[in-house]
N, C-alpha and C positions, 0 to 999 in steps of 0.2 A: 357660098359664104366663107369668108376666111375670118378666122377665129382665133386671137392670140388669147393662148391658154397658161397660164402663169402658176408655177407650185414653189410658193414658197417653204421650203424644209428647213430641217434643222443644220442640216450640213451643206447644203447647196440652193439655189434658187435654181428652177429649170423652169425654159420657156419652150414649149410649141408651136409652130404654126401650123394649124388644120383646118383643112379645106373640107368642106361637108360634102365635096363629089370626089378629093381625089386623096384624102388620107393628110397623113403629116406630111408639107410641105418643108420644115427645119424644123430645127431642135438646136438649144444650145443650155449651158446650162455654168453658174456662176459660185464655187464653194463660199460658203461663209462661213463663219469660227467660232463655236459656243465654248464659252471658259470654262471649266472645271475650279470650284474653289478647292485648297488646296486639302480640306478635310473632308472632301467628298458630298460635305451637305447640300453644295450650291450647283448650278449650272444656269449663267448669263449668258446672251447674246446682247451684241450692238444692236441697239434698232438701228442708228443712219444706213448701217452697213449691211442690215435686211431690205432699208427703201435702196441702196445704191445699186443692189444685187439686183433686183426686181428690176429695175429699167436697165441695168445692163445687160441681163440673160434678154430681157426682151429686144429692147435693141436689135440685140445679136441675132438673137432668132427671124426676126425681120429683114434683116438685110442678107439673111442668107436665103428666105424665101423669094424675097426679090418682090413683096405685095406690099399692098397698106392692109391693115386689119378693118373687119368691120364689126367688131367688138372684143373688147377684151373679159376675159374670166380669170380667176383667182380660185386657189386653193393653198388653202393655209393649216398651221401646224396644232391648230384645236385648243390644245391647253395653256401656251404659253401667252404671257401676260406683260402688261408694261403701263405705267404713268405716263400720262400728256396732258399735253395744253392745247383747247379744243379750237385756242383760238389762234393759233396758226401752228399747231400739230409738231410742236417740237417735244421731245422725248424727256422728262425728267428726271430718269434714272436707266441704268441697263434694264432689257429686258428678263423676264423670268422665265426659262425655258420648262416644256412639261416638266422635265427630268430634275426638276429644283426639287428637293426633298425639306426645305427651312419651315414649310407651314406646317410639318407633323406637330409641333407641342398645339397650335393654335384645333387643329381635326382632337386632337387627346384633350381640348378642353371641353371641349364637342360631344363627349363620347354619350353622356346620356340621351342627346338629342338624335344619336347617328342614325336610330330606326324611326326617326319620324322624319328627319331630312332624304333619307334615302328613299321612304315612300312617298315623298312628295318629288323629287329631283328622278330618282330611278339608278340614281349613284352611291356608290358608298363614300366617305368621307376620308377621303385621301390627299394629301398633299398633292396628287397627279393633276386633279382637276385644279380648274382657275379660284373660285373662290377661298380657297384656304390661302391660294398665294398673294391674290388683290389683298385679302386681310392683311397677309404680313407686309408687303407691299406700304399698307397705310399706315402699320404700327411701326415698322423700324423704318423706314425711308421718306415718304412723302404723303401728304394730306391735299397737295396742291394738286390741281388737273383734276383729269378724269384717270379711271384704270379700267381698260380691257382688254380683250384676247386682240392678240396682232390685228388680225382680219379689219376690224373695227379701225384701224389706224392707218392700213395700209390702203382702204377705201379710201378713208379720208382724204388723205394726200392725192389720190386719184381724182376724187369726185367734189370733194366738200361735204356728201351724206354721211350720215351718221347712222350708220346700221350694223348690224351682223344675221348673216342666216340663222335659221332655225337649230337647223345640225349643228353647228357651232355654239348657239345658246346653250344645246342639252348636254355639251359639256362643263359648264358652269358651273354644276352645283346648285343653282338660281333658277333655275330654269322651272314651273310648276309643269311637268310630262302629259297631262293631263290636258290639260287648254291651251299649251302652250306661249303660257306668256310669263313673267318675272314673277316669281311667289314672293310676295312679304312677307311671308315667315323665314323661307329661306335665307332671304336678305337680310333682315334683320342679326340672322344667325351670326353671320360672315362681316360685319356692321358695314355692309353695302347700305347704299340710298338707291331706291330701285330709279329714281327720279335723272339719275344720272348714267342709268345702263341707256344703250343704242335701242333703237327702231328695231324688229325683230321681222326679217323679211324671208320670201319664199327662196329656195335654193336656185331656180329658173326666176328670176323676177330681172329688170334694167332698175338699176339703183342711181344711175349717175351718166355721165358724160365725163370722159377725159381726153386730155390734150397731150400725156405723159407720152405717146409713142407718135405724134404729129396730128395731123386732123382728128377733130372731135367724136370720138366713137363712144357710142355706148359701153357701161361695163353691166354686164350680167353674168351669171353663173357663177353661184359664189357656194361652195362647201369647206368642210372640215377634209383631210386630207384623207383618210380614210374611207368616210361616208362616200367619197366622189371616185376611188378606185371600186368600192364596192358596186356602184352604180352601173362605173365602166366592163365592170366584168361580167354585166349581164345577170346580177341576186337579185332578181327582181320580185320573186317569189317566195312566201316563207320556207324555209330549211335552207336557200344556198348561201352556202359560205363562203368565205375566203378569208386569206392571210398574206400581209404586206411585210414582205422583209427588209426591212431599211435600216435604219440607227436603232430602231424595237421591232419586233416582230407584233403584229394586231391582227389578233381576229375577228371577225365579225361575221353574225350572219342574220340575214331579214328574218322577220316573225311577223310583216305584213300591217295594217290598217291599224293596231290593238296593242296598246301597249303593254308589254310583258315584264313582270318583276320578277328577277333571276333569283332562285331558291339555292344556284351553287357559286355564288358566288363573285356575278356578272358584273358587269353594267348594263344597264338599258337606256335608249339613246332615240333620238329622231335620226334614221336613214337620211330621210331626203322630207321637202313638203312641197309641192308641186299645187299651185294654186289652193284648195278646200281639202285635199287629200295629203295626209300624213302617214309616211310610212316608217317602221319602227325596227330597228334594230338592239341584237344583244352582242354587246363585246368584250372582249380579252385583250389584258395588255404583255409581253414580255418587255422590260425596258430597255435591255441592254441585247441587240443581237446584232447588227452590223458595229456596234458601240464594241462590243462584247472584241471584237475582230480588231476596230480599231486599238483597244485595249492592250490587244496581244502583238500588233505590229510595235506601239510605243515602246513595250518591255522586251523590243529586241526577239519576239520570240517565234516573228510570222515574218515575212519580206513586206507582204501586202495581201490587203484582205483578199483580192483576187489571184494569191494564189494558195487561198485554201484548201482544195483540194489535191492539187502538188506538196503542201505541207503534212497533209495525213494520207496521202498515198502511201507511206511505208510503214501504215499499220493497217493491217484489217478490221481492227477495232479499237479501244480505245485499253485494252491489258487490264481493265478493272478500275481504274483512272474515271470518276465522274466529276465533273464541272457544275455548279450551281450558278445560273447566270443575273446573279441580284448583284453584281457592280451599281446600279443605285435604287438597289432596293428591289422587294416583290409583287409585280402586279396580281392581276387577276389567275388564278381563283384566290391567292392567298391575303396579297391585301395587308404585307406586312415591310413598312416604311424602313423599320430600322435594322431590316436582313440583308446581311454582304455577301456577295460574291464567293465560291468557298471552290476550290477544289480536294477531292477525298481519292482514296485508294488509290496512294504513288505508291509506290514500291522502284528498290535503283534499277528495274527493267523499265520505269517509265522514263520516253525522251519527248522529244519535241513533236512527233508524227502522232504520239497518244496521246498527249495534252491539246493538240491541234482536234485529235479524233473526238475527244472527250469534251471539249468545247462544240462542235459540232453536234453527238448527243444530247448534252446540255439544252440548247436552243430546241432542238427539236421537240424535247420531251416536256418541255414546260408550255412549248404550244401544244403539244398532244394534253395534258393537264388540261388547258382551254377549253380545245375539242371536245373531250371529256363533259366540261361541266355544258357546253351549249347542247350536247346530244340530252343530257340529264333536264335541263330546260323543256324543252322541244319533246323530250319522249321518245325518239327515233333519232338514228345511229345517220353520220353525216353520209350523204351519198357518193357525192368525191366533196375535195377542199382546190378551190382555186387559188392559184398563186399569182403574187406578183411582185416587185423591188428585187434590188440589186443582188440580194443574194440567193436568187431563183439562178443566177449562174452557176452556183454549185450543185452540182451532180449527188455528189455525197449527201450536204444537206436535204436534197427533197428527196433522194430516194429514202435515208432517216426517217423522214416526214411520214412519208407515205408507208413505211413499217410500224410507228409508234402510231399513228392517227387509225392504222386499219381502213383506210380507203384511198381509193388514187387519188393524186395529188396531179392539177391541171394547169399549167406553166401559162400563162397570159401571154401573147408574142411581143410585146413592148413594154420595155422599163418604166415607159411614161402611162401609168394605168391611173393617176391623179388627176393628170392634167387631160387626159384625155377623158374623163368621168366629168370635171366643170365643163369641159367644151359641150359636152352633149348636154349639159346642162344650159348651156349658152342658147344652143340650136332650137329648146325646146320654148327660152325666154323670145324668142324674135322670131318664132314663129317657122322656123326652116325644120321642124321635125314635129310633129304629132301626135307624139307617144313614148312612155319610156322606150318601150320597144325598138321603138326605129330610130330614135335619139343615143341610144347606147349601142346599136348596130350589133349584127353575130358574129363572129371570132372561133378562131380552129385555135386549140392550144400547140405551143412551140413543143411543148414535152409533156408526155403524161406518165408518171410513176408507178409503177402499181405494186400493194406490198408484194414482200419476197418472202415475210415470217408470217407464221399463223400467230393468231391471237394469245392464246398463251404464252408464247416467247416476248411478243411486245406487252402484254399484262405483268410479266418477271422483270423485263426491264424499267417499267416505267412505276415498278412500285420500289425496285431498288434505288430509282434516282427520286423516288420520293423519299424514300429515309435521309435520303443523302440533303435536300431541301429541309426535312423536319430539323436536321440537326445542325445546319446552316439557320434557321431561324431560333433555334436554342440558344445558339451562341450571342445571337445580337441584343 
């Protein structure tokens, strides 16, 4: 079976070709351009320019395998949101990327509700997720169409269905975690019409038929991007975790059949739902970590994010120089919208190798924070953390990782750990796999980390770049 596997992101659309007997037959992969408003509050993307991506990476990816597909899969960017017209799918406004931070006053009208929304959703009430942004979405822009998470649009246009996965639901905000179907009260919350949200399908399910890549293939396999690397890397189990470094670093890790409400500070989420069976994950967000990079090439102060590690090769550490990586704000465990970006302890010996080094900490230590609060979940300390995205190429950042986290850190061998988690998600909808198991296939890691420091060195560290965070959200 050959399988075009589609990841729509924030920065790139990438397409795979994978063959269920002989691995990835292409890859190709399509940037697209999320705006920055010029006060920080905002981050748009084009929709036409997300649907143009998506058939060009695939395209590409096909013509370079040299096959027809005999289904296509999707993975999409979870939170991010947009207006349409159901009735021939045209875009009514830009889209609203997760990283849009404009629905905070609308979550801060919320606030007395936020512990009954959260016990019903399993989220806490953040501009991150979709609903706060559909809200603003209706109050300053449009009332016309419908509004949901890409995914829902991007089928559309493929298929004419009108759905989204489960995993994708339970990022909503809307989502009742419980039964898994649209809560009324949540909606109500958010002055949603549940009447107007999508079909709510299994992550392995055939949703449609499309024509977009030539003959009529089914599409199945459809996740949130994250849920679907998780899948790929083999967390099948409750405690294993992993963290995806892309435009944010995310972690996640399964806690199995039962859904779990995080005491430090989580989210709790649908993994995956596989016919009758629902599996549950808790997660952690950093917003800004391949962002964070991009960030530092704009202001002139990096050549390019890949050559991070050549830029803090000429410090051994970072000279007391900490980095706060809230450029748009602070996810999980802190959950604090209106916290910037901050760096502390320069002194005129800091240069550009320490601030490079110090950003590198930065990221690391706010996933180690993560870490932290899913071992405090769970009860027990992570075993390793598997890795995966673009900046699993730096050396520095994971060996960091695996010093602030206290357990090795397990390098996934393929950048594409999204698209290859829907494909197996594909395999298991049309019947060419059987089982998570054999649908997500075993894998030997490219690199494995293991700390260098004992525990107390990384407890000194990651409580010093906690002050440096507390006084970074003082300020905001």
């Amino acid at each position: 079976m050959n399988i075009l596997a589609l990841d729509q992101g924030t920065s790139a659309t990438k397409a795979l070709v994978v063959s269920s007997g002989r691995g990835v037959l292409a890859e190709a992969e399509v940037p697209v351009h999320p705006a920055a408003l010029p006060d920080g509050s905002g981050v748009e993307q084009d929709a036409e320019e997300l649907w143009s991506s998506l058939l060009a990476a695939g395209g590409a990816a096909l013509a370079r395998a040299g096959v027809r597909p005999d289904v296509v899969a999707l993975a999409n960017q979870g939170e991010t949101v947009l207006a349409w017209e159901r009735a021939n799918g045209r875009p009514l406004a830009p889209a609203l990327s997760w990283q849009d931070r404009r629905a905070a006053p609308w979550c801060a009208r919320l606030a007395d509700r936020s512990a009954r929304l959260t016990a019903i959703t399993g989220l806490p009430v953040d501009p991150y997720f979709a609903a706060p942004k559909m809200a603003w979405l209706r109050e300053h822009v449009t009332r016309a169409g419908v509004v949901t998470t890409t995914d829902t649009w991007l089928v559309h246009r493929l298929t004419g269905a009108y759905v989204t996965d489960a995993a994708t639901a339970s990022r909503t905000l809307l989502l009742d975690l419980e039964d898994g179907t649209w809560s009324a009260e949540a909606c109500a919350a958010f002055d949603v019409d549940p009447a107007t949200l999508p079909r709510i399908v299994d992550c392995a399910e055939a949703v449609g038929m499309t024509t977009a890549f030539g003959d009529a293939v089914p599409v199945a396999g459809l996740a949130v991007d994250q849920q679907a690397a998780l899948f790929a890397e083999g967390c099948l189990r409750p405690g294993a975790a992993k963290c995806t470094y892309g435009t944010g670093a995310f972690l996640m890790a399964t806690v199995g059949a039962r859904a779990r409400r995080s005491r430090a500070g989580l989210s709790s989420c649908v993994a995956w739902r596989l016919g009758d069976v629902t599996t549950y994950c808790l997660d952690g967000q950093v917003y800004t970590a391949g962002a964070a990079l991009e960030w530092l090439r704009a202001v002139g102060m990096l050549a390019a994010a890949a050559t991070l590690d050549a830029a803090a090769a000429g410090a051994s550490d970072a000279g007391g120089a900490l980095f706060v990586p809230a450029l748009a704000g602070l996810g999980a465990p802190f959950w604090r919208a209106d916290a910037r970006g901050a760096f502390v302890g320069l002194s005129l010996g800091t240069g550009r190798a320490e601030l490079a080094r110090a950003v590198v900490d930065g990221i690391a230590a706010q996933v180690a924070w993560v870490a932290r609060a899913v071992e405090t979940d769970l009860g027990v300390a992570l075993a390793h953390l598997r890795a995966d995205g673009g900046l699993t190429r730096s050396s520095t950042l994971m060996q960091v990782q695996a010093d602030l986290v206290q357990a090795p850190v397990e390098v996934y061998p393929s950048p594409h750990a999204t698209a290859i988690g829907v494909a197996a998600f594909a395999r298991l909808a049309l019947g060419d796999a059987h089982s998570p198991e054999e649908a997500s296939g075993g894998w030997s890691p490219a690199a494995v980390y293991e700390p260098r420091i004992g525990a107390g060195e990384a407890e000194e560290r990651l409580a010093h770049w906690r002050r440096a965070a507390d006084a970074a959200m003082a300020l905001a």
